[in-house]
C-alpha positions as CSV (number, residue, x, y, z in Angstrom):
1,X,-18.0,-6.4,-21.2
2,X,-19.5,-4.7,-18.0
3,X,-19.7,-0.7,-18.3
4,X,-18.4,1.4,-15.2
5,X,-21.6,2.0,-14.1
6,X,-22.4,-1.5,-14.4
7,X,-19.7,-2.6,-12.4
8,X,-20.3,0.4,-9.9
9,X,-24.1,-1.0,-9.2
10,X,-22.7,-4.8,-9.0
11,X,-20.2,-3.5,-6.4
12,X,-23.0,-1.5,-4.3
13,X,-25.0,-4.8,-4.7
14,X,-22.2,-7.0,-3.3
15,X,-21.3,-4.1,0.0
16,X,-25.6,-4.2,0.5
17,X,-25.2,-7.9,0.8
18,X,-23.0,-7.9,3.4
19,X,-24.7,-6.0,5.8
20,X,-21.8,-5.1,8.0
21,X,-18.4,-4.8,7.3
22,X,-14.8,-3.9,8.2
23,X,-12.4,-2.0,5.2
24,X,-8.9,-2.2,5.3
25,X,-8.1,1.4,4.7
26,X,-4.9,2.6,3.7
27,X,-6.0,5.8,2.5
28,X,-5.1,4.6,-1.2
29,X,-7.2,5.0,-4.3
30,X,-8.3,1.1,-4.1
31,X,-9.4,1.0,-0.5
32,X,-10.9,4.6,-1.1
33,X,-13.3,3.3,-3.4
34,X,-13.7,0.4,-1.3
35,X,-14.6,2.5,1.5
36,X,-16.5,4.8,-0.4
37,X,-18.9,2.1,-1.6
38,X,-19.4,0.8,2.1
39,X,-20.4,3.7,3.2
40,X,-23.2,4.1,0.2
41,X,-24.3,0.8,0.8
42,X,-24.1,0.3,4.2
43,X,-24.3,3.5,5.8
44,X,-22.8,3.6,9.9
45,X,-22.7,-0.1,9.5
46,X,-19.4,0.1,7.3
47,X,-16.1,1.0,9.1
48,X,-12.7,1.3,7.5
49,X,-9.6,0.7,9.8
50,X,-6.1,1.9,9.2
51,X,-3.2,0.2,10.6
52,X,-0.4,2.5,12.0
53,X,3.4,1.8,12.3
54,X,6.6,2.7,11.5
55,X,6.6,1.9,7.7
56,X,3.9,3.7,7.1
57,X,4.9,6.8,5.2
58,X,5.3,10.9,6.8
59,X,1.5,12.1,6.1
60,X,-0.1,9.0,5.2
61,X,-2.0,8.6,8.4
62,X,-3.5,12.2,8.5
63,X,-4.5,11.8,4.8
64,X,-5.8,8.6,5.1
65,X,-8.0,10.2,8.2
66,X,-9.2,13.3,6.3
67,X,-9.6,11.1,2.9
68,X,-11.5,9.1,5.7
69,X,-14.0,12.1,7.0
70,X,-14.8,13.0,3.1
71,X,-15.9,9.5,2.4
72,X,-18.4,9.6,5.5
73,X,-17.3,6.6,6.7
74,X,-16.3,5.6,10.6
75,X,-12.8,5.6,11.1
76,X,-10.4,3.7,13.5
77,X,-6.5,3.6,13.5
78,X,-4.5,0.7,15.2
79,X,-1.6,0.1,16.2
80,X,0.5,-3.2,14.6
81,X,3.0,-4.8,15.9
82,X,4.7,-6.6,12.7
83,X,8.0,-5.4,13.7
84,X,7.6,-7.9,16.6
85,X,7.4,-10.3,14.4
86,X,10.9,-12.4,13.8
87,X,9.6,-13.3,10.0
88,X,8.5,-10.0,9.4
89,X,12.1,-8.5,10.4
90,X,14.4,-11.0,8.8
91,X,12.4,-9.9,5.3
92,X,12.4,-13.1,3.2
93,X,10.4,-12.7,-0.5
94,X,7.4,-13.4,2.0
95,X,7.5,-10.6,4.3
96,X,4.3,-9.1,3.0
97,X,2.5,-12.1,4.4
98,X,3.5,-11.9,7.8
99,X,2.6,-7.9,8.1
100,X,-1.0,-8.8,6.1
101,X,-1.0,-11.5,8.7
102,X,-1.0,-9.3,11.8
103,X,-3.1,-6.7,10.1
104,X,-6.0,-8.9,9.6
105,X,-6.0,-10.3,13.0
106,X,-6.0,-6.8,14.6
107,X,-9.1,-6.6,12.1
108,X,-10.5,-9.6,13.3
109,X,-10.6,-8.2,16.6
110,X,-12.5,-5.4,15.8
111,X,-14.8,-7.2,13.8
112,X,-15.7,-9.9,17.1
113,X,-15.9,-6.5,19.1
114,X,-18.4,-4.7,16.6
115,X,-20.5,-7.8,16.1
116,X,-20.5,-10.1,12.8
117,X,-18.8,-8.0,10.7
118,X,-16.9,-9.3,6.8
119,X,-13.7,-8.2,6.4
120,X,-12.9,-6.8,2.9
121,X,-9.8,-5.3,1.4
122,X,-9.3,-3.0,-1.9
123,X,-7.6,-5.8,-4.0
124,X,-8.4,-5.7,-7.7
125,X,-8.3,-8.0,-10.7
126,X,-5.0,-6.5,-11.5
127,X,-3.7,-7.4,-8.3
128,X,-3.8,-10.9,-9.3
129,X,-1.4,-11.3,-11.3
130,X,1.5,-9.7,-9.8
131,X,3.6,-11.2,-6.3
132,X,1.4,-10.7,-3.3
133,X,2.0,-12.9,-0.5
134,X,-0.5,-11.0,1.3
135,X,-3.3,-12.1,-0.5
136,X,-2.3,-15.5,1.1
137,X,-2.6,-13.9,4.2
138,X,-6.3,-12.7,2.9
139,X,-7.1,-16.2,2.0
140,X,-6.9,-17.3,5.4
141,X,-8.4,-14.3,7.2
142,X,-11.7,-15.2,5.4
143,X,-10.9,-11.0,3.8
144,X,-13.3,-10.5,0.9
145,X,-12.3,-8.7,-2.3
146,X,-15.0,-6.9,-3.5
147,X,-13.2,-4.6,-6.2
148,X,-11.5,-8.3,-7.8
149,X,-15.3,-9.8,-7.4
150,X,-17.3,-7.0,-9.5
151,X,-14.7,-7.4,-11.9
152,X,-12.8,-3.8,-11.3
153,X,-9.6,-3.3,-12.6
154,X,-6.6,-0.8,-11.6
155,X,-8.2,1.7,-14.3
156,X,-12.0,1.1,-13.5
157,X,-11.0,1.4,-9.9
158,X,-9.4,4.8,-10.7
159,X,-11.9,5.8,-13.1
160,X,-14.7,5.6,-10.4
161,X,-13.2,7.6,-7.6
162,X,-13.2,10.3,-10.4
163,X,-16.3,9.8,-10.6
164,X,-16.9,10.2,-7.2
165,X,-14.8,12.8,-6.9
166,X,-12.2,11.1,-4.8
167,X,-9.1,13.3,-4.3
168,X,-6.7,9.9,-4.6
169,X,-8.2,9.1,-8.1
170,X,-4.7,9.6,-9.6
171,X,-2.6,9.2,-6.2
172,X,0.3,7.2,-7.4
173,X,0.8,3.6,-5.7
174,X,2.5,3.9,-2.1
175,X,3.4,0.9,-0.7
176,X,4.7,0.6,3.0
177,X,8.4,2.0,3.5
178,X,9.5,-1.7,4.2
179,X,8.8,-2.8,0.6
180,X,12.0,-0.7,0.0
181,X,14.5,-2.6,1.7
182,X,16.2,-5.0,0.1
183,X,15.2,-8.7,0.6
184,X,17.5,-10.2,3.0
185,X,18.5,-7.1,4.3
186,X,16.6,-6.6,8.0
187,X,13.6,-4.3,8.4
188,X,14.2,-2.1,11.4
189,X,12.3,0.9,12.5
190,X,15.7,3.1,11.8
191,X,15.9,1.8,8.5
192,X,12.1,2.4,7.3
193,X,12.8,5.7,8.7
194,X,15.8,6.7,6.8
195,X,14.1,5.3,3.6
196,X,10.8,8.0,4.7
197,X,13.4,10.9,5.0
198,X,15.8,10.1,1.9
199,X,12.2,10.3,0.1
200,X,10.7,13.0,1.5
201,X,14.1,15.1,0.5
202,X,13.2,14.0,-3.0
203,X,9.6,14.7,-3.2
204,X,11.1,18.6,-1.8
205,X,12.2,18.8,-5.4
206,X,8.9,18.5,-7.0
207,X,9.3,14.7,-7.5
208,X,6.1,12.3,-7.0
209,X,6.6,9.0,-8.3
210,X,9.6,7.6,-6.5
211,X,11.5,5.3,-4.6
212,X,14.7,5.2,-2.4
213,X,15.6,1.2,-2.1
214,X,18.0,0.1,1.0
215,X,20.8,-2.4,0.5
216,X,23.1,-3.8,2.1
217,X,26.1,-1.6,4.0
218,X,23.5,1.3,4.2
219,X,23.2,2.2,0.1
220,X,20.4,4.4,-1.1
221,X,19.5,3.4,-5.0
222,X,16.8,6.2,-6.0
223,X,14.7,5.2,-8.7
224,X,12.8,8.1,-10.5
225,X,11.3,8.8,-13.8
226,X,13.7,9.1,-16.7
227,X,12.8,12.3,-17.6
228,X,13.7,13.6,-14.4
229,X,17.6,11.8,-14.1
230,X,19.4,15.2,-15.8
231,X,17.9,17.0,-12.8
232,X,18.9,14.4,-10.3
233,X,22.8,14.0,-11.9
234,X,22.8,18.4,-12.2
235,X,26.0,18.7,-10.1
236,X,24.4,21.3,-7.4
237,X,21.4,19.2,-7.0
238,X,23.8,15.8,-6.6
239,X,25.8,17.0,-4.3
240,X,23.2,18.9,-2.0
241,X,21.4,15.1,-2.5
242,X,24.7,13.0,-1.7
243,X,25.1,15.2,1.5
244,X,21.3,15.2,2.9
245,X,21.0,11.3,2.3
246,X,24.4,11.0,4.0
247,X,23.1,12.7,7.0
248,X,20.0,10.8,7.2
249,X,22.2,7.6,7.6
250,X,23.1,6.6,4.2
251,X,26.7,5.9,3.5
252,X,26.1,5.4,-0.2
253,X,23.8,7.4,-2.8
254,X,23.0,6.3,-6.1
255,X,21.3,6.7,-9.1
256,X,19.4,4.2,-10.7
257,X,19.8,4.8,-14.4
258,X,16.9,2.7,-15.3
259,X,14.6,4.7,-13.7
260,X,11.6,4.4,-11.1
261,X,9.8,1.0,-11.6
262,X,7.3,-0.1,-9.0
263,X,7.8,-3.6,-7.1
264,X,11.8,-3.4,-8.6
265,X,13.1,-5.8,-6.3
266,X,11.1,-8.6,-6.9
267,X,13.2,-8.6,-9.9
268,X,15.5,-10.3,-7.3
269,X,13.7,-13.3,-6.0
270,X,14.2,-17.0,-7.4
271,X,11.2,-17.5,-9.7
272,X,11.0,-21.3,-7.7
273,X,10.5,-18.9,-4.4
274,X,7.7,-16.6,-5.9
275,X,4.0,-17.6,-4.6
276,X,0.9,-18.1,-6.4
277,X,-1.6,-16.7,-5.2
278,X,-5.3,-18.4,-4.9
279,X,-8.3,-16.9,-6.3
280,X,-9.7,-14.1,-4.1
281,X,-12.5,-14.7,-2.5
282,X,-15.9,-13.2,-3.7
């Protein structure tokens, strides 16, 4: 089994190889690393894009720009326009694919502009085995993985950006506000932005892995860790919560007793529904 530094010299290898490239870059601890191994490799000839739009979380775009300046790489932020898009809206267990979709061909236009460019994402050998349309999406977009290639997985990737002294080494995951809603249910630009509030009033309590899933009829299920429900049902804190997530839009609050579980709703979709991904390319 490859050591961390071996795997950290395979993935400088593979970025040197490219020559130039194009990072998707949400500011998270796999496309940091990404990112920050483009820029060691490749220098000005690595540039790491960031896609802006409504379900991107309060913050994430001015973190993912200073996380952007520490790395040394060139930056760019663009605008997508997935909420144009009728598949997108109507949120089917695909949704994913139809955002990555529109991501990667803003990224495509970039890369044309700068010259011949490879695309590459901050997908990791974890990342194949869970539900992610997107990589789909990936598949088609010729979007290299280098991270899945050199073998890195969820804790390698971590492990390295403390090496490197990335601040997101233990940033917990934060997918985009639309993951929240509930399948079926549309994804507006009001609802993503309830969702972003409804959170943000939880994280004012000292909370940092969470969630706040829409359903249907405007009902906010918060899921957070167990050990933090007795603060959550305290009747002060309930009721000050019940009346801010009521005035954000939500005419239910509740409570999930299970507790915060990333990707919860996919719990939901018909296993016959579910999409398998390909292998990513290296």
């Amino acid at each position: 089994m490859s050591t961390l530094e071996e795997k950290r010299e395979a993935l400088l290898s593979y970025f040197r190889s490219l020559n130039n490239c194009v990072v998707a870059f949400s500011g998270g601890v796999d496309s940091a690393v990404a990112a920050k191994a483009a820029a060691l490799a490749l220098g000005d000839q690595a540039l790491a894009v960031t896609a802006n739009s409504p379900s991107l979380a309060s913050g994430e775009l001015d973190a993912a720009r200073q996380l952007a300046e520490q790395i040394g790489i060139r930056h760019q932020v663009v605008d997508t326009q997935e909420f144009q898009s009728p598949q997108y809206v109507q949120n089917a267990p695909d949704r994913c694919y139809h955002c990555k979709t529109e991501l990667y061909t803003q990224l495509e236009a970039i890369r044309q502009a700068i010259g011949p460019a490879v695309m590459v994402n901050g997908a990791n050998v974890d990342d194949q085995g869970d539900y992610r349309p997107g990589m789909q999406a990936a598949a088609e977009h010729q979007v290299h993985s280098p991270l899945a290639a050199c073998g890195f997985t969820k804790a390698d990737v971590r492990a390295l950006a403390a090496a490197w002294e990335l601040p997101v080494w233990d940033k917990p995951a934060s997918p985009c506000l639309a993951s929240r809603i509930a399948y079926g249910e549309e994804v507006t630009p009001e609802r993503v932005a309830m969702v972003d509030a409804a959170e943000q009033v939880l994280r004012g309590l000292g909370l940092v892995e969470l969630r706040v899933r829409y359903h249907k009829g405007d009902m906010a299920r918060i899921e957070a860790p167990a050990a933090s429900l007795p603060l959550l049902a305290e009747e002060t804190t309930r009721q000050a919560l019940t009346q801010q997530l009521r005035q954000i839009g939500f005419r239910f609050v509740t409570l999930d007793l299970e507790g915060f579980r990333s990707g919860s709703l996919n719990s939901l979709i018909p296993v016959e529904t579910l999409y398998h991904p390909q292998k990513m390319r290296t």
